[in-house]
C-alpha positions in Angstrom: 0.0 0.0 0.0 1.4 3.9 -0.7 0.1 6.7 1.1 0.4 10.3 -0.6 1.1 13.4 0.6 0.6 16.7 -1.2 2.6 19.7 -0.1 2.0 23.4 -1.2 4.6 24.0 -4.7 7.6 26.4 -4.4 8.1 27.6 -7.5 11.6 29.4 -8.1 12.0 31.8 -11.1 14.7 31.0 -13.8 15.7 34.8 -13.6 16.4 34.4 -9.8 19.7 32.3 -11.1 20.2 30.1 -8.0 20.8 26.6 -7.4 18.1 24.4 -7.0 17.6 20.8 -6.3 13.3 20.5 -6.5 10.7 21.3 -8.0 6.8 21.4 -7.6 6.7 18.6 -4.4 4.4 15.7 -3.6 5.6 12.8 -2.5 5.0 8.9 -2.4 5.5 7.4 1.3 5.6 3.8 1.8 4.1 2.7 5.4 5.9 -0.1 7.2 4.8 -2.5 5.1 6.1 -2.0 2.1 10.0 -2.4 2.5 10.0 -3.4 -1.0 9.4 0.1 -2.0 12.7 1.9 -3.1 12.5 5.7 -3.0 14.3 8.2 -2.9 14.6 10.7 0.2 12.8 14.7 0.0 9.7 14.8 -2.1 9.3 14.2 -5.4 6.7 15.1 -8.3 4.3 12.5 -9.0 0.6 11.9 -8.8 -0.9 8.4 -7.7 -2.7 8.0 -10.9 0.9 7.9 -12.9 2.3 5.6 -10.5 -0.6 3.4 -10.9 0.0 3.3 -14.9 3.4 3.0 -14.7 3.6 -0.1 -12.1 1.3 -1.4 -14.8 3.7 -0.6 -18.1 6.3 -1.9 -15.9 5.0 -5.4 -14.0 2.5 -5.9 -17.5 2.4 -9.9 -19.2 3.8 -11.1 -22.0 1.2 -9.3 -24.1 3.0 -6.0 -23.5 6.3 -7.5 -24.0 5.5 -8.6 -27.5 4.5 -4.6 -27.7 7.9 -3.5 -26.2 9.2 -5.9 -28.6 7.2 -4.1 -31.7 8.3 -1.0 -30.4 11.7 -1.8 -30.6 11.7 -2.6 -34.0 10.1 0.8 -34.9 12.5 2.9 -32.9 15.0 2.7 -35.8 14.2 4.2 -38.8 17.0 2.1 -40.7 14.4 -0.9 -39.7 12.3 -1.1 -42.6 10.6 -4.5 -42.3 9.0 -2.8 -39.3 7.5 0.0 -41.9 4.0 -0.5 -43.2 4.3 -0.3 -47.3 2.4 3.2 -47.3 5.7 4.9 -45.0 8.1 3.0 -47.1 6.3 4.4 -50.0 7.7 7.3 -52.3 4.3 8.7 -52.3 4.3 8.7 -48.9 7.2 10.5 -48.3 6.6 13.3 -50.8 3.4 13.7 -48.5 5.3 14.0 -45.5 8.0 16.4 -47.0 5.5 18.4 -48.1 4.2 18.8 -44.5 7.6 18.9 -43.3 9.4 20.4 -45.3 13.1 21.1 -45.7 14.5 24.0 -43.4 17.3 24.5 -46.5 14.7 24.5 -49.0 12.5 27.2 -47.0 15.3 29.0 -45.4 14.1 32.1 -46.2 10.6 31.9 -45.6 12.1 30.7 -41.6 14.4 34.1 -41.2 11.2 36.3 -42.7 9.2 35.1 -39.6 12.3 35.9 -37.5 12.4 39.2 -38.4 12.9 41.5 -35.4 12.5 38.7 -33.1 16.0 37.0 -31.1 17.0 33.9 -32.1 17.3 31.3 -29.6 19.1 28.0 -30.7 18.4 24.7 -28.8 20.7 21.7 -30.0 19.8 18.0 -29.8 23.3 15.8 -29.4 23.4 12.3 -30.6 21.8 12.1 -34.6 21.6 15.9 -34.5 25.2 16.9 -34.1 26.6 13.7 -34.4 26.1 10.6 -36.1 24.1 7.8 -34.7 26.7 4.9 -34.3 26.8 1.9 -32.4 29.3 2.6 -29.7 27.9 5.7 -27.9 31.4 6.8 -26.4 32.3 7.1 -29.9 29.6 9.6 -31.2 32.3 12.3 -32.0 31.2 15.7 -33.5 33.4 16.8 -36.7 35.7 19.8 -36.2 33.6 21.5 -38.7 30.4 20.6 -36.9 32.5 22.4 -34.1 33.5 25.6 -35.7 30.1 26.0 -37.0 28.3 26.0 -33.4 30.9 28.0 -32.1 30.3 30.4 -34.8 26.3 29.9 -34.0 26.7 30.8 -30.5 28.5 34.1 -31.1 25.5 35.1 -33.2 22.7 33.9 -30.7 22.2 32.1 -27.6 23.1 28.1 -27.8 22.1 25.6 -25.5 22.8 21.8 -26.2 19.7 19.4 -24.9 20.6 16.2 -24.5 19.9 13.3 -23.1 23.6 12.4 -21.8 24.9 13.9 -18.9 26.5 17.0 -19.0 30.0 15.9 -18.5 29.9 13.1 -21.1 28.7 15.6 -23.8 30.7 18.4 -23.0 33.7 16.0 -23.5 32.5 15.9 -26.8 31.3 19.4 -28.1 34.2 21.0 -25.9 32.5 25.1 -26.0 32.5 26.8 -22.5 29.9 29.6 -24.4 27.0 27.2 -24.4 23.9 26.3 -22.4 24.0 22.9 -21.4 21.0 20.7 -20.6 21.8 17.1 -19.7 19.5 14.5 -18.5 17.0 15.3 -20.8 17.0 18.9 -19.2 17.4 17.8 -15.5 20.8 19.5 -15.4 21.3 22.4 -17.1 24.4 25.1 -16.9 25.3 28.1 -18.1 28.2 28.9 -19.7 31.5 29.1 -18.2 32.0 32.4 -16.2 33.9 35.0 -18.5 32.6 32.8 -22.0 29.0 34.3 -22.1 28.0 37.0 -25.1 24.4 37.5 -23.9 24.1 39.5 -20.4 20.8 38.7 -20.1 21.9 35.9 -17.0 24.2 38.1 -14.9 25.4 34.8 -12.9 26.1 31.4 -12.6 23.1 29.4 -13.4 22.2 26.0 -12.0 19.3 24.1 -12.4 18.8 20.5 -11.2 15.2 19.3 -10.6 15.7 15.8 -9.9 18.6 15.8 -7.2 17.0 13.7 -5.2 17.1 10.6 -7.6 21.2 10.9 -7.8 21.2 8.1 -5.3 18.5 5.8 -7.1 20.1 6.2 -10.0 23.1 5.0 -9.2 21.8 1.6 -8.0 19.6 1.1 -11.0 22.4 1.8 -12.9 24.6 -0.7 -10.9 21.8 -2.9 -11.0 21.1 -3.0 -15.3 25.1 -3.8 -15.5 24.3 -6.6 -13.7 21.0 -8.0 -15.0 22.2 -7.2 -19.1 26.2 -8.7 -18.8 24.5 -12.2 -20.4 23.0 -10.1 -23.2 25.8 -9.5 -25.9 25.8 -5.8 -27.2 23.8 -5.0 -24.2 25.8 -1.1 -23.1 24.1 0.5 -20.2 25.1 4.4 -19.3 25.1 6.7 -16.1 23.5 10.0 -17.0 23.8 11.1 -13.6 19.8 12.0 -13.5 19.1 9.6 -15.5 20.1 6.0 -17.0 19.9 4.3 -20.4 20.1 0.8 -21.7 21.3 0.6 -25.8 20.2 -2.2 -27.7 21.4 -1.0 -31.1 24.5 -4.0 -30.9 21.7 -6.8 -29.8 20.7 -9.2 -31.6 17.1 -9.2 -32.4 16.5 -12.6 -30.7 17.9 -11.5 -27.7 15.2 -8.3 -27.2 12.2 -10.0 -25.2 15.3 -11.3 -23.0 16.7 -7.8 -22.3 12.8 -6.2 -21.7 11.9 -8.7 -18.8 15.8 -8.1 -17.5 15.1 -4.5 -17.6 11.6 -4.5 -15.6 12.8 -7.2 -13.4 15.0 -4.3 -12.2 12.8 -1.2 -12.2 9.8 -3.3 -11.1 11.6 -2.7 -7.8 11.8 1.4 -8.5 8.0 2.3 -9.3 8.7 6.2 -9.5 10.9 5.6 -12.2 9.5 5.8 -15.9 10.8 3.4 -19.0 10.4 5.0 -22.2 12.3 4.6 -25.5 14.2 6.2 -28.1 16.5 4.8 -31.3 17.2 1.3 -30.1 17.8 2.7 -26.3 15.7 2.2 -23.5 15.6 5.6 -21.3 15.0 5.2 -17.4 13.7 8.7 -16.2 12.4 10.1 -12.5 8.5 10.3 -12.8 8.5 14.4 -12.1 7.0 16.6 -14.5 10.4 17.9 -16.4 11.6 17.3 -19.7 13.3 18.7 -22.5 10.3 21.0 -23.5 10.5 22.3 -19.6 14.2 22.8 -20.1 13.7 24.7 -23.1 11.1 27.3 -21.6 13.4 27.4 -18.3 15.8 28.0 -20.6 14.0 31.0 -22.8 12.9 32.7 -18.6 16.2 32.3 -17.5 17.4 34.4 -20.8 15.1 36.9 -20.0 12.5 35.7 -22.9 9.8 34.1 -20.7 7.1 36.4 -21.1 7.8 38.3 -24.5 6.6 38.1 -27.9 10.2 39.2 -29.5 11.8 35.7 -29.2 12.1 33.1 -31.9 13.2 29.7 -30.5 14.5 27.2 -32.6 14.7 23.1 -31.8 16.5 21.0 -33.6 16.5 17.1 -32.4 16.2 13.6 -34.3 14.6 11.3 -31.3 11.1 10.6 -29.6 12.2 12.7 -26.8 12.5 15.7 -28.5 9.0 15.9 -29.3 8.3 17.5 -25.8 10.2 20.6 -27.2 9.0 20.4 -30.4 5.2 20.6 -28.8 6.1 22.8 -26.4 7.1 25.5 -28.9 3.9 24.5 -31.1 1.9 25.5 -27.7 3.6 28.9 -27.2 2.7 29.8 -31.1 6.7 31.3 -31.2 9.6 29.4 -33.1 9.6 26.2 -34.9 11.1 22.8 -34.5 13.0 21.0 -37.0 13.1 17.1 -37.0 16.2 15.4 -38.0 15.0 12.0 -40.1 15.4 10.3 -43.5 12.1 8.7 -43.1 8.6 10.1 -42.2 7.6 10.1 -38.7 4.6 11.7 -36.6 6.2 14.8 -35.2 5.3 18.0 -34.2 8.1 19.5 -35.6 7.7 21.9 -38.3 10.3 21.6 -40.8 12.8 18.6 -41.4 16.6 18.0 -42.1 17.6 14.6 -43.6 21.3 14.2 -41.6 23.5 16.0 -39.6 25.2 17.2 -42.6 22.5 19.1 -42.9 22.4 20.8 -39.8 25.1 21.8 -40.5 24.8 24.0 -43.5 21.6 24.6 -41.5 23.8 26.5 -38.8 26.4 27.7 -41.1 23.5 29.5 -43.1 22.1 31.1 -40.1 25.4 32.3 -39.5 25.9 33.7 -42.9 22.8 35.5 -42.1 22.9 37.1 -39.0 26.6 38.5 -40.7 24.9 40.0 -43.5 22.2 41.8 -41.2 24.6 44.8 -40.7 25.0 45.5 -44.2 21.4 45.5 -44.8 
């Protein structure tokens, strides 16, 4: 049995620039009786209907596995025995383009809505900037992916949102002048002090909604290594708010195996959440962040939460994105541009095939803002 108790919210502005550890609180006691319950200490964001649904995802039969299963198969685009004939159509594509179209194609068309607005850039990692390749330790940006968001964040504020922690993908994109929200946005930092163009945050900023899971995280974590060492390809990662299990380098055979290892583990943790992404399994806190809450803490912390002269832009490739691509669809300011080869539902506006194509993306956007003076 779990007893709830609902405490009054405190709500901390982005523009205050502190630290801060939690966010809106309620939190899920266990009485003596249930030791098996493993949670974490403070209070944590969750309602007993979404604990209900998710002990329910997590604990369901072997119907629901045969769904994770199907699921699986979808999540990678490169998969196209799991496509129905109509998405693997040319018809079908042409369709989607034309509702999605190319942000090179209608580049244009994007900077005349931008006009007189500021340009905020938010910056998906893995399949946006990088690659997608099997090892994740060895998603390296190019150098000119590099020089070209360096050059993009002396034009407008940059923040990379990103599943990974920060550490791990800092390693990678190496600029002290960015935003940086790891964890799917449950850690996010501003740039290095000294390194920051845009004086609209006057300090240090710090924002870290899910401390309280640090310690939960850490024993899932210890626990998937455990539980997935007898499934070859099997790669579990630490994201410090957050974990991940990749199944990219499985063998199909092997998947129904690694779903029942993975919920024989979090069947134990009922206020975490399993979700999915391109052939990874993502273990989240159940509190009501994600990367479209990052993104508008983001915009208030910039000084752009309640304005109408701001022009956010997302650019991201996986399911998780989609929060920030609604989100901006919901504040009626900016767009979002999915990264994909092959159709998808999305609420993105516009599309880029690769991350070659962010690229000129960016280096466009660049070449634009350069030019302003001189017009």
């Amino acid at each position: 049995m779990v007893r709830f108790v609902v405490e009054k919210p405190q709500i901390m502005s982005a523009s205050q620039n502190v630290v801060v550890s939690e966010t809106t609180r309620s939190s899920i006691i266990p009485n003596n009786n249930s030791s098996s319950q493993k949670l974490p200490p403070g209070l944590i964001s969750i309602s007993k209907k979404k604990l209900l649904k998710n002990i329910d995802i997590i604990n369901g039969g072997g119907q629901r596995i045969n769904a994770w299963v199907d699921s699986m198969r979808a999540s990678s685009p490169t998969h196209l025995k799991s496509l129905p004939s109509s998405i693997s159509s040319q018809q079908h594509l042409n369709s989607w383009i034309m509702q999605h179209p190319s942000a090179l194609e209608v580049f244009e068309q994007i900077m005349e809505a931008s006009r007189g607005k500021q340009i905020v850039m938010f910056l998906d990692y893995d399949g946006t900037l990088s690659p997608i390749v099997d090892d994740p330790d060895k998603a390296f940006m190019s150098s000119k992916m590099r020089r070209t968001v360096k050059k993009l964040a002396k034009c407008f504020p940059t923040a990379i949102v990103t599943g990974r922690c920060i550490d791990k993908v800092y390693n990678f994109v190496k600029l002290a002048e960015l935003y940086y929200a790891g964890s799917h946005g449950m850690d996010i930092k501003g740039p290095s002090k000294g390194f920051s163009r845009h004086k609209r945050v006057k300090q240090s900023l710090l924002y870290q909604p899910a401390n309280d899971y640090l310690p939960m995280i850490n024993e899932v974590y210890r626990q998937l290594l455990e539980k997935t060492k007898s499934t070859p390809g099997a790669k579990v990662e630490n994201h410090k708010f957050c974990a991940s299990v990749h199944f990219r380098c499985v063998d199909e055979k092997k998947w129904s195996e690694l779903v029942l290892q993975v919920r024989s583990v979090l069947k134990e943790f009922p206020t975490l959440k399993l979700t999915q992404g391109r052939k990874v399994f993502e273990i989240r806190p159940m509190i009501e962040w994600d990367k479209g809450k990052a993104l508008e803490f983001l915009l208030e912390a910039l000084g752009f939460g309640n304005t109408n002269n701001v022009f956010p832009v997302y650019i991201g490739d996986d399911r998780t994105d989609e929060d920030a691509f609604k989100m901006l669809r919901d504040r009626g300011e900016g767009f979002g541009i999915l990264v994909s080869k092959f159709p998808k539902d999305t609420d993105a506006s516009y599309s880029l095939q690769d991350p070659s194509e962010v690229k000129d993306f960016l280096r466009r956007l660049v070449e634009w803002k350069q030019m302003q003076p001189r017009m």
